[in-house]
Every structure is written in C-alpha cells, then in structure tokens.
Backbone bond lengths (Angstrom), bond angles and torsions (degrees), N, CA, C in turn:
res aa  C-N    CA-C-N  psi(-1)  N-CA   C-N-CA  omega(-1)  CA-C   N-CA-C  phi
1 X - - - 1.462 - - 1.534 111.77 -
2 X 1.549 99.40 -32.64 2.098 87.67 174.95 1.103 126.60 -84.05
3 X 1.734 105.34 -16.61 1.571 102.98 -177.89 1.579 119.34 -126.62
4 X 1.280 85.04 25.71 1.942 100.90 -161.02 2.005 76.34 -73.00
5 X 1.831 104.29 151.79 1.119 121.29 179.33 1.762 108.82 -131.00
6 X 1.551 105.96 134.36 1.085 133.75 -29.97 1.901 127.27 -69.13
7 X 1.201 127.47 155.56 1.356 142.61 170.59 1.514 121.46 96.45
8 X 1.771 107.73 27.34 1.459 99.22 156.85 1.040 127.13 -89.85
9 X 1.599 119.59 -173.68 1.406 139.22 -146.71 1.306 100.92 -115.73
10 X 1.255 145.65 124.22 1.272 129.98 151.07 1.406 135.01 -95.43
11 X 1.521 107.17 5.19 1.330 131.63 -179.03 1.552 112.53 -144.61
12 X 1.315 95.08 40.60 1.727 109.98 166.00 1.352 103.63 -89.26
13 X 1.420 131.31 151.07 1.299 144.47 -127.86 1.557 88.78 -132.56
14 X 1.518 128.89 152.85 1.701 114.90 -174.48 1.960 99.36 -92.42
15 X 1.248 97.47 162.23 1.452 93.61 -169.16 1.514 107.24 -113.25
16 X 1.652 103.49 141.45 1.750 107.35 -161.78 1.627 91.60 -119.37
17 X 1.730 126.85 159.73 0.843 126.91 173.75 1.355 119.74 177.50
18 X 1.161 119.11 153.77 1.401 120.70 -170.81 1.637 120.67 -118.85
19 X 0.957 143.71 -179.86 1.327 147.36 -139.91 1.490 115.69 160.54
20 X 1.891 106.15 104.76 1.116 102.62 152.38 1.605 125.08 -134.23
21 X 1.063 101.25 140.08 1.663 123.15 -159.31 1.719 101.61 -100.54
22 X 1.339 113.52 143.15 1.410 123.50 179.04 1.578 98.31 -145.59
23 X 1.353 116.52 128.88 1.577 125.87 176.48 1.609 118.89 -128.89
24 X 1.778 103.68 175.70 1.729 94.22 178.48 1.777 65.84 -175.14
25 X 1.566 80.95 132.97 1.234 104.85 -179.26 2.077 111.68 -135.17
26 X 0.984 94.91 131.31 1.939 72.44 165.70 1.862 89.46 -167.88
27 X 1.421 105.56 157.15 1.060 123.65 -164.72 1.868 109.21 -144.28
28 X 1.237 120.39 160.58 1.698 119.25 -168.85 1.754 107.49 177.40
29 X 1.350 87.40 159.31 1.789 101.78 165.79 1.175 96.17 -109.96
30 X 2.032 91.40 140.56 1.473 119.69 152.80 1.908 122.63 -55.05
31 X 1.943 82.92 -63.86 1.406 105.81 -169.97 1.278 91.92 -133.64
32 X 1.445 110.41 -179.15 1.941 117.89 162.95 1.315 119.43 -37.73
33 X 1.263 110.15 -27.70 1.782 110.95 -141.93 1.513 90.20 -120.97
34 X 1.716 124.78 -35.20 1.513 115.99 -161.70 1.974 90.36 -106.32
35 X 1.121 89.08 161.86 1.966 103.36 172.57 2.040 96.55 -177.58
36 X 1.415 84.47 158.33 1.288 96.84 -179.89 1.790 111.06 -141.46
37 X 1.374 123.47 -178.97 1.340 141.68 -170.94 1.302 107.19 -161.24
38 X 1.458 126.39 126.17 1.106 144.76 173.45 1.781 116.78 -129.89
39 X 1.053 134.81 123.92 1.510 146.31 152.54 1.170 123.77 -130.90
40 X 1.543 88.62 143.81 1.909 97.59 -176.78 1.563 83.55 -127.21
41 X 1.710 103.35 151.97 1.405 115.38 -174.35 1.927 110.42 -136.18
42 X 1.291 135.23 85.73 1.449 113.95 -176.21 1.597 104.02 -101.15
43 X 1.371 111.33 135.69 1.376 139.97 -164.56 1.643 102.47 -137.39
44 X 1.657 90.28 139.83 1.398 100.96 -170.74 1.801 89.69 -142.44
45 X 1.360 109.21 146.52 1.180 121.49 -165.15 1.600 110.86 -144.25
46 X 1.577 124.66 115.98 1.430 134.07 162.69 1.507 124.53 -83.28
47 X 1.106 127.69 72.49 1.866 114.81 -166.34 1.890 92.53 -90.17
48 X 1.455 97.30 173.37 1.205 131.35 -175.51 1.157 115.25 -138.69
49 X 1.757 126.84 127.91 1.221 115.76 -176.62 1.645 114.83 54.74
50 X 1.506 142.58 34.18 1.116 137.31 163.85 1.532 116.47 -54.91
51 X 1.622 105.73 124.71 1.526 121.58 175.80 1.716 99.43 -62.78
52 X 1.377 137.78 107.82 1.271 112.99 160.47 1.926 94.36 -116.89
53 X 1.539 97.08 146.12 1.242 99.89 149.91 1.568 132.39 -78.60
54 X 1.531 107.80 132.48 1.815 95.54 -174.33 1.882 91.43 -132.12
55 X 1.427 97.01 165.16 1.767 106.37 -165.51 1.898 87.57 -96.29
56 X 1.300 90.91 128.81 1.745 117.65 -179.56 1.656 112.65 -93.15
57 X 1.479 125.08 -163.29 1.156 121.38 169.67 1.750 106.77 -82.83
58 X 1.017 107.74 168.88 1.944 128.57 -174.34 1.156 95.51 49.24
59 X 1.690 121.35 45.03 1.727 111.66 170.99 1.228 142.10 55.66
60 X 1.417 91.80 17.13 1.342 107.80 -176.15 1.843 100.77 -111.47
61 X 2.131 92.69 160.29 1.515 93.39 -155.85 1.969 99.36 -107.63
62 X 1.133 111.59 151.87 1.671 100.40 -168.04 1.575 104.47 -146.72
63 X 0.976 106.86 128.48 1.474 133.00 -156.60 1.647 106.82 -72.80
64 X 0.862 149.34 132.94 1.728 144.40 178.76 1.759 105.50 -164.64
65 X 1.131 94.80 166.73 1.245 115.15 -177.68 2.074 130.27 -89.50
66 X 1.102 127.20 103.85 1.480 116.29 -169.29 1.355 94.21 -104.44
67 X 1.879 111.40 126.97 1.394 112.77 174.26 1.433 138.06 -54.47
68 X 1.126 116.13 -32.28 1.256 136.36 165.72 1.270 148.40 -135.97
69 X 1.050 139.29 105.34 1.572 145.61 -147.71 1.311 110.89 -123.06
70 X 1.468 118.63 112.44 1.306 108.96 167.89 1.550 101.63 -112.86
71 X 1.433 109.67 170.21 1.831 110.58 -162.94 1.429 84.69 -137.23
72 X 1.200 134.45 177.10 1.240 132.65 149.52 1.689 102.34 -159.34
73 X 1.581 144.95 160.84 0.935 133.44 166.22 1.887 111.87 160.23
74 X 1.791 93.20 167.20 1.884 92.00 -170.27 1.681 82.22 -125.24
75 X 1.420 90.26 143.42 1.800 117.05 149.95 1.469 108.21 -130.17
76 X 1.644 89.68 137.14 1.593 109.79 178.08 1.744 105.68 -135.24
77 X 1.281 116.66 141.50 1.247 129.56 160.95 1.480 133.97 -98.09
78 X 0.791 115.92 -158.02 1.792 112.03 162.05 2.330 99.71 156.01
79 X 1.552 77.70 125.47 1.915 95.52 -157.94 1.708 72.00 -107.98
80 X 1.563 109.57 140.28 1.791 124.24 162.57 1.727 83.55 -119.31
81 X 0.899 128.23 144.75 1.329 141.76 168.75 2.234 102.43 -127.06
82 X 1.032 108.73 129.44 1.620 120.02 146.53 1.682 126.54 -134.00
83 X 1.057 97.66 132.97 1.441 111.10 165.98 1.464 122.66 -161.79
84 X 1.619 96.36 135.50 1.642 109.17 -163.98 1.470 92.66 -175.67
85 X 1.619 97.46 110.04 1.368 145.64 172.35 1.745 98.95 54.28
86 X 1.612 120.30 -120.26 1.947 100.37 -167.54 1.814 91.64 -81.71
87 X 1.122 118.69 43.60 1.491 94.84 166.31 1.224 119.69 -144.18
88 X 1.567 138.86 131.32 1.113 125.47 -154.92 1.692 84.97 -143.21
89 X 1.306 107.26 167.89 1.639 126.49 -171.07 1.974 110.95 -157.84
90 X 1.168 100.27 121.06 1.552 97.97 153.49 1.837 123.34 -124.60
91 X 1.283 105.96 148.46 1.329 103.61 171.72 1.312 111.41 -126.70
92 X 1.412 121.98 134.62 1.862 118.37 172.84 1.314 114.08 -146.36
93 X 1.099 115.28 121.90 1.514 132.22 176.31 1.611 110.81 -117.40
94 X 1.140 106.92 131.95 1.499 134.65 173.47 1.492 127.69 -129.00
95 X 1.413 89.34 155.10 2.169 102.76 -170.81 1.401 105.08 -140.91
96 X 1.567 105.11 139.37 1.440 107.10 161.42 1.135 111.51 -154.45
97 X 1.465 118.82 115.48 1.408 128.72 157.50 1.153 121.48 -49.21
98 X 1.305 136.01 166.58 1.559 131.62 171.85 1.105 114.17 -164.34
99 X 1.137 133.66 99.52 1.734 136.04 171.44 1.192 118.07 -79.81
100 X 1.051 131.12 120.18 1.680 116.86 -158.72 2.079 103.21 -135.21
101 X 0.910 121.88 67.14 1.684 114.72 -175.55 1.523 121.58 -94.52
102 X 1.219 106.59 143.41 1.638 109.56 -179.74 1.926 86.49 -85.75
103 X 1.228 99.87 153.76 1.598 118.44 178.38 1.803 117.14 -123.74
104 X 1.345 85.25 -14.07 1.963 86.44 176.25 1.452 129.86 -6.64
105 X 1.389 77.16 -73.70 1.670 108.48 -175.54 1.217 136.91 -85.12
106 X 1.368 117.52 -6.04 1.636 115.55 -171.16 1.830 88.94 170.00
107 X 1.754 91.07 -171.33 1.508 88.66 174.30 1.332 107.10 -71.97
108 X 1.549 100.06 -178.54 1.584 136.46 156.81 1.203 104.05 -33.73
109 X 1.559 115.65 -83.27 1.213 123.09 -175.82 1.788 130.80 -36.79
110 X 1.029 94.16 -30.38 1.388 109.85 161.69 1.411 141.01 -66.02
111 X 1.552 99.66 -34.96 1.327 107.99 -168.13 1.849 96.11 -116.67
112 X 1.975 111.21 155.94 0.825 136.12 -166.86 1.631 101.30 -74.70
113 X 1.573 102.58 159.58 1.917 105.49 143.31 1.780 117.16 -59.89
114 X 1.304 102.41 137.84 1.160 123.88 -166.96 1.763 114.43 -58.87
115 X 1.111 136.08 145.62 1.231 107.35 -170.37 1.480 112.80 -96.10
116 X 1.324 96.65 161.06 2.058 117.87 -153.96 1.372 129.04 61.10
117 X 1.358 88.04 19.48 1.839 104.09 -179.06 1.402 100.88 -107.15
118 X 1.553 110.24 121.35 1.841 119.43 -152.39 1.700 83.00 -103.88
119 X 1.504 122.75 122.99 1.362 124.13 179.20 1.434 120.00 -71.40
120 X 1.815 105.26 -21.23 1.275 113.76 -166.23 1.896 93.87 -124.61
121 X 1.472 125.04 123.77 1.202 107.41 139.29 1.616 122.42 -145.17
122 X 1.227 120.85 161.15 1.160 122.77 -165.10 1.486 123.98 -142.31
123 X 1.791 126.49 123.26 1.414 105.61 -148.18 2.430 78.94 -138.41
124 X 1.256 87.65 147.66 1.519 97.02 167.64 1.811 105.60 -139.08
125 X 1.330 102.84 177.78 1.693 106.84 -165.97 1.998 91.15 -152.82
126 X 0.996 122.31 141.15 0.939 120.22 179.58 1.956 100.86 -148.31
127 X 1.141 122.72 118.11 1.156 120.87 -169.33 1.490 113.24 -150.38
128 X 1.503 132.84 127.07 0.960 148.11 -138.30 1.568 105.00 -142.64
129 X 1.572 116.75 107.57 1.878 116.04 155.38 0.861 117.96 -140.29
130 X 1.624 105.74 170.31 1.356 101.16 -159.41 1.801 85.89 -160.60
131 X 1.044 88.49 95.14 2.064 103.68 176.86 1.838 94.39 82.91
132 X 0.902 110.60 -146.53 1.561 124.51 -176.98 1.997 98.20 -75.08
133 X 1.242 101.84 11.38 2.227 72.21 162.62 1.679 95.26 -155.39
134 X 1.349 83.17 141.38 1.886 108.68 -156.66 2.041 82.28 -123.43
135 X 1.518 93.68 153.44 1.624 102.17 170.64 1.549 94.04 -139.43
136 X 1.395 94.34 -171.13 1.545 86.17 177.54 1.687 113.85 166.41
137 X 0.913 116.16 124.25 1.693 121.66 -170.68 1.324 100.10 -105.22
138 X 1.677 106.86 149.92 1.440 126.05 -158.88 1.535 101.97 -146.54
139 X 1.411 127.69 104.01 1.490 146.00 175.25 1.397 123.59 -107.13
140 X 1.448 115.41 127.21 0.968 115.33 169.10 1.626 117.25 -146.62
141 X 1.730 100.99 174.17 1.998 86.38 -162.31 1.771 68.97 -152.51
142 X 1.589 90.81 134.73 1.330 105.21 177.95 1.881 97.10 -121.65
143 X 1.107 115.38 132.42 1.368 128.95 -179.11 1.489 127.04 -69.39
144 X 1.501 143.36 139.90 1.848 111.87 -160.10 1.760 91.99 -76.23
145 X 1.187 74.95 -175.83 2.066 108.74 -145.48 1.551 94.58 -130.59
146 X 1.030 116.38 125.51 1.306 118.31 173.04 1.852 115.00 -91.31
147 X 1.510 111.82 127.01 1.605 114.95 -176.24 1.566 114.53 -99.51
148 X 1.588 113.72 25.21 1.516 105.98 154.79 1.686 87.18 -175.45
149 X 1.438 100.11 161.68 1.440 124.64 -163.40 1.857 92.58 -64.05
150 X 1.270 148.79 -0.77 1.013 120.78 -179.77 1.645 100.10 -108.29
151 X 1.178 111.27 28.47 1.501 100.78 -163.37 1.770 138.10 22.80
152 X 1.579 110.86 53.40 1.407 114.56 169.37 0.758 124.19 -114.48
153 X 1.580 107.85 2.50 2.026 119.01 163.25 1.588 106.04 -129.60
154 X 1.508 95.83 140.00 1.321 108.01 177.08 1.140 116.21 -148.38
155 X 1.032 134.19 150.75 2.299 151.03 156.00 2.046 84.69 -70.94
156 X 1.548 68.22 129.89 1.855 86.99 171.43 1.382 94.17 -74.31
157 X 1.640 118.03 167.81 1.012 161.50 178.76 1.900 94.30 -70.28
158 X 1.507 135.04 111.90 1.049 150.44 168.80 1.910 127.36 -86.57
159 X 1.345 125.00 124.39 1.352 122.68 174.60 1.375 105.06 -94.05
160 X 1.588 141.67 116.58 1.526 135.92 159.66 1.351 122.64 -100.51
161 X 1.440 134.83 142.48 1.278 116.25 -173.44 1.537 88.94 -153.04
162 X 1.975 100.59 142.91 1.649 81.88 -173.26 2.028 89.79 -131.22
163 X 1.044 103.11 178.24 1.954 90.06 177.24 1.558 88.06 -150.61
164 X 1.409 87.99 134.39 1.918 126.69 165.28 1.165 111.88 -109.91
165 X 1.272 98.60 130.79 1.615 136.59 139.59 0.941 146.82 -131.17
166 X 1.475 117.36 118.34 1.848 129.03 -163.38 1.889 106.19 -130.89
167 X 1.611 80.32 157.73 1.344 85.54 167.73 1.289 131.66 -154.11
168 X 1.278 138.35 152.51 1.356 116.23 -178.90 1.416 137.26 -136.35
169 X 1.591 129.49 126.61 1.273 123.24 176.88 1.425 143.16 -151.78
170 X 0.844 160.21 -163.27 1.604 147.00 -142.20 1.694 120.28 -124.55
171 X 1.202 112.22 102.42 1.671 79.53 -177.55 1.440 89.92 -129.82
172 X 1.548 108.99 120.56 0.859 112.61 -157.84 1.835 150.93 58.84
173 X 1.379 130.61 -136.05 1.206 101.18 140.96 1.468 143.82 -82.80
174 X 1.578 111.97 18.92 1.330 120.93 178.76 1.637 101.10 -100.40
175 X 1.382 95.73 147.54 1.401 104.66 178.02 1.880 97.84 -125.52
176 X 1.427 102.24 127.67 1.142 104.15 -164.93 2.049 110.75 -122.46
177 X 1.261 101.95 137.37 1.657 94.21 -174.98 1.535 90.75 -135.14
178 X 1.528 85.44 141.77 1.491 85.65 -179.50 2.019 83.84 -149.38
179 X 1.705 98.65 156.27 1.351 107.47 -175.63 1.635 99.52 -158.92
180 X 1.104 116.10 148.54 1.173 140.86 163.99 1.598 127.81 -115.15
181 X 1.341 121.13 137.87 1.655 139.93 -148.04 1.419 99.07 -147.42
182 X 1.235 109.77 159.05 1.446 133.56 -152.80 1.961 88.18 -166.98
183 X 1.631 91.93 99.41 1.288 73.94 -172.40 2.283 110.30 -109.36
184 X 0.600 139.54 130.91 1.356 148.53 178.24 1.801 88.93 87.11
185 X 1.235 120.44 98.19 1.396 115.95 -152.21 1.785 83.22 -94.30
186 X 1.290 120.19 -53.49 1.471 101.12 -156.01 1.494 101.44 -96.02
187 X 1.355 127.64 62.56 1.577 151.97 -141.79 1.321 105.22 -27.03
188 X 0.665 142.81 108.61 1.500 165.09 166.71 1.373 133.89 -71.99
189 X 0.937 112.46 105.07 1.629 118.76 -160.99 1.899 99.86 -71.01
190 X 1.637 129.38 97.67 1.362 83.14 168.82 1.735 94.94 -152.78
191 X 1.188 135.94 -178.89 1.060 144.61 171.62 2.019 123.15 -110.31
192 X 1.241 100.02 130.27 1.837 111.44 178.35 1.587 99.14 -92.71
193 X 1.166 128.44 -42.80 1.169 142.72 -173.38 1.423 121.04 -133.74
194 X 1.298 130.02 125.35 1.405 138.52 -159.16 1.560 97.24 -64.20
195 X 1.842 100.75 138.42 1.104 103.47 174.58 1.884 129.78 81.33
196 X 1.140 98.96 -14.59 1.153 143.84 -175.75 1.679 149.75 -86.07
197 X 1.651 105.54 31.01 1.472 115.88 -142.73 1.308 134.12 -51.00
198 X 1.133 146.89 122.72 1.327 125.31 -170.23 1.893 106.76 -89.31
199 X 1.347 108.06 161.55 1.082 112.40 -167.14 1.441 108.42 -82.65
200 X 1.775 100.85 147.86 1.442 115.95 -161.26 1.682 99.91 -75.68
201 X 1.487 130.73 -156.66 0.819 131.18 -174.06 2.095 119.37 -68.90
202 X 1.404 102.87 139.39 1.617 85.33 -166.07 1.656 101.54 -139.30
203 X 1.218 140.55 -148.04 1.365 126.80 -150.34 1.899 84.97 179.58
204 X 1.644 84.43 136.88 1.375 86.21 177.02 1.491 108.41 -147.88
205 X 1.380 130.92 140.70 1.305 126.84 -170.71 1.815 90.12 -127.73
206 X 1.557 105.63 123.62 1.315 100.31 134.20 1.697 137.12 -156.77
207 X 1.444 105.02 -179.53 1.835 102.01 -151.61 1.863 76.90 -120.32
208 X 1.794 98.62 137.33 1.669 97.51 161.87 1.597 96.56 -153.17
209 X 1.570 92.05 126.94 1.671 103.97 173.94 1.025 103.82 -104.81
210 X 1.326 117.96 147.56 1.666 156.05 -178.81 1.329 135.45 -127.70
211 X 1.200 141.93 100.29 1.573 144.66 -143.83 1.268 100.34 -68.04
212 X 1.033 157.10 125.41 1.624 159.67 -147.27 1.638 90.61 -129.99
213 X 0.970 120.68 120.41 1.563 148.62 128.74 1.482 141.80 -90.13
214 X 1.590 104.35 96.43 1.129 97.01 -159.33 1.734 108.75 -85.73
C-alpha cells in the first residue's frame, strides 16, 4: 500500500483494530438422505487509521488513511444437503448486512456508508448430480455502493447468475472432466468499479486430464 505504483502512500500510518464476533451455529438430519447447516454470525468492528483504497483524479486509485471506522453487521447461511443412492443435491443461501461508517468527523449519525462498501449482499448455489455429472447454478445480488463519502452517487444494486455443467469419465488411465458455463446467463448490465463495465453474458468450455491410478 506505500509503495504500490501507481497511487501509494508513503506516509500511510499502520492500521490497528479490533473485532468482536458472536455466533450460533447448529446443524441435523431430517431423514438418512436429507441434513442441513445453518449459522448466523454478528460482528462489530472499531479500526483506527484504516488503509482504504479510494478512486482519485485520471482514474486512478490512491491509498490514504480514515481515522476512524466503525463496521457493524450479521452474516447468516443455511446448507440443505440430499443424498440418496446416484443422486445427490445441495442448496446454500447466504446474507450479509454491513454497516460500514467513517467517524472522523462527527457522529455516526451523520456520516454515510463508506464507499464500495455494498450494505446488502446476497449469494445462493444450487447444484444437482446424479452419477458422474453434477450442474449447478450460482446467484448473486450485490447491493448499491456508494462512489464518494457523501453518498449522492452510486452503482445500482446488481443480480448475477452463472450455470455449470460438468462431467466426468475414464478413458483409460486418463481421467478426464470437462464442463461447460454460461456465465452472467441473463446478461446483465452492471458495474464493480465506476465506469468500468463488466462483461455481458459469455461461454466457457473447459477440458482437464488427470493420470488415473486405480
């Protein structure tokens, strides 16, 4: 961060901070075949001197110091698992809030979410096999992002979703997997970084051999 080229710091300050985390976790079977996992996690965080990177003039990103940072926020999961005989299934959905404020200057109340800190995000997995070929869809929703400390510009809030399919089998002593992806399937217009497009819907093939020893 001090000497990274271009937009380090050479008089960035080291950053101290604390963290405390509280959890509850518990997990079980329905039947033989179904079980699940659930955790919720709320974490609250005091930093000092936080390194954030922020975007400068000619688009370039420059490293500095914010005196005070408080974070506050919950993540929760939840795993469905099935399997019974060639067919197996997982499902997982996740959440995380995130409160993220600079405190420098005044209260909390005063001051905005930090910028590129997404308040809302949300990710699921849905994946399906059955003998040697599994598919599987991958979602996620990123929440808007604020692009300067007063929060009056922002990147909307984005949906991504990508879908797999693989498969796998033997020829000989090679063991070969190959899968195909479809990635941002219902193409999605959206931005990670201002100005900055991410790519629309795209296609991906790939082949990987492996020396099989049986």
């Amino acid at each position: 961060d001090m000497f990274w080229l271009p937009g380090g710091n050479p008089d960035l300050k080291n950053e101290y901070g604390t963290t405390l985390e509280i959890g509850w976790e518990t997990s079980g079977k329905k039947f033989s075949y179904l079980s699940y996992n659930f955790d919720i996690t709320l974490v609250r965080s005091f930093i000092r001197d936080m390194i954030k990177w922020t975007p400068g003039n000619n688009s370039l990103w420059y490293a500095t110091n914010l005196n005070k940072v408080n974070t506050a926020g919950i993540e929760s999961s939840l795993s469905i698992y099935y399997s019974k005989g060639s067919v197996n299934s997982e499902l997982t959905a996740g959440y995380a809030f995130t409160k993220a404020t600079d405190i420098s200057f005044g209260a909390e109340s005063n001051t905005g979410q930090l910028v590129y800190v997404p308040s809302h995000q949300l990710n699921s997995t849905l994946r399906l096999g059955y003998r040697n070929i599994a598919a599987s869809l991958l979602s996620r929703y990123t929440g808007r992002r604020y692009t300067d400390y007063d929060n009056t510009h922002y990147l909307p809030g984005y949906f991504v979703s990508d879908i797999n399919l693989s498969t796998r089998y033997r020829i000989k002593s090679l063991m070969v997997n190959t899968s195909i992806a479809i990635e941002n399937v219902f193409n999605t217009e959206y931005q990670v970084t201002a100005w900055y497009p991410m790519p629309r819907r795209s296609y991906l093939i790939k082949l990987t051999f492996q020396t099989y020893n049986p």
